[in-house]
N, C-alpha and C positions, 0 to 999 in steps of 0.2 A: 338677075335683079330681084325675083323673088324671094330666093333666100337670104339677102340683106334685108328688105321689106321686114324677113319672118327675123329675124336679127334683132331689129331695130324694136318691133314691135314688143320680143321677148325680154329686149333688157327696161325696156320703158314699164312692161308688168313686174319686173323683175323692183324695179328701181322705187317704184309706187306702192308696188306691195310692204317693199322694206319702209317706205316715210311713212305707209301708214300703221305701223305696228303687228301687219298680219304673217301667219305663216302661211307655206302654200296648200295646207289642210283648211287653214278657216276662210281664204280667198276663193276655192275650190269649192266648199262650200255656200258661200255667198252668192258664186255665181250660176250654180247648180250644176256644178261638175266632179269630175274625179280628182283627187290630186297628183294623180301619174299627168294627166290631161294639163292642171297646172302647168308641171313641170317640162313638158314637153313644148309650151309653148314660151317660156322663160330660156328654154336653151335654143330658138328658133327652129324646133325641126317638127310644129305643128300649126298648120292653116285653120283659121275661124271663120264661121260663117260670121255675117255684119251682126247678125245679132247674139252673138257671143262675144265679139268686141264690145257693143255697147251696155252689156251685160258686166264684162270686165270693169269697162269704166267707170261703168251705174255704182260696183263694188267700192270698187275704188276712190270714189267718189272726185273724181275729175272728168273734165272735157274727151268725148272719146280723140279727138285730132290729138290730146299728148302721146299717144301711144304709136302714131304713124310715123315721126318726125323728133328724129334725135334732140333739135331745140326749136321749139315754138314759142316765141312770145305771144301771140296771138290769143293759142290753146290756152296757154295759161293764164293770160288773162279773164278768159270765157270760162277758164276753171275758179278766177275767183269771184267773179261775177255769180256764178251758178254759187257759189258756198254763202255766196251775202242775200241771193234774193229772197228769201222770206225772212228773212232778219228783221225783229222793229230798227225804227229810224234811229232809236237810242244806243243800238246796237252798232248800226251802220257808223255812227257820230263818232262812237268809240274807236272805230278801226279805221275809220280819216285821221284822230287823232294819233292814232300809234304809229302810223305810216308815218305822218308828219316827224314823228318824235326820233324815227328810224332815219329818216332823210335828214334831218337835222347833224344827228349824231353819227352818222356811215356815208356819206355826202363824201365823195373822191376819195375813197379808204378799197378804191379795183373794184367795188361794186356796182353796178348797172341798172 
């Protein structure tokens, strides 16, 4: 069971790292590590302490739970919650609107 956990965990650094435009040298460093270390954890065959996960996360800038759990709706809500909370209101107003405009236009098109 562990080494699916370390699996799991690996493709979700993996998968995160790539949406956010990082390689695993500047990820590596973000998080204050090596990038062999990166990569060891990206192919699941290296264990984190919790605060090297939420260091990962911090990086990454997502909920640490997306990285436990193949599909989280949850995480990923609490991932977009955390990227809006110091937004002004104006800010905020703007991304109801765009949702809207997204739901509008992608509404039963296999989307969720």
């Amino acid at each position: 069971m562990e080494t699916s956990l370390l699996a799991v965990i690996g493709n979700n650094v993996k998968k995160y790292r790539d949406r956010a435009g990082l390689t695993q040298a500047e990820l590596a460093e973000r998080v204050g590590v090596g990038t062999a270390f990166v990569s060891r954890v990206e192919r699941g065959q290296k264990r984190m302490r919790l605060e090297t996960v939420l260091a990962f996360a911090d990086a990454l800038q997502i909920s640490a739970g997306l990285l436990f759990y193949e599909e989280n709706r949850d995480a990923q809500l609490q991932t977009l919650v955390r990227m809006l909370e110091d937004q002004p209101p104006e800010f905020i107003d703007g991304v109801i609107a765009l949702v809207r405009v997204c739901l509008e236009n992608f509404e039963g098109r296999g989307t969720d």
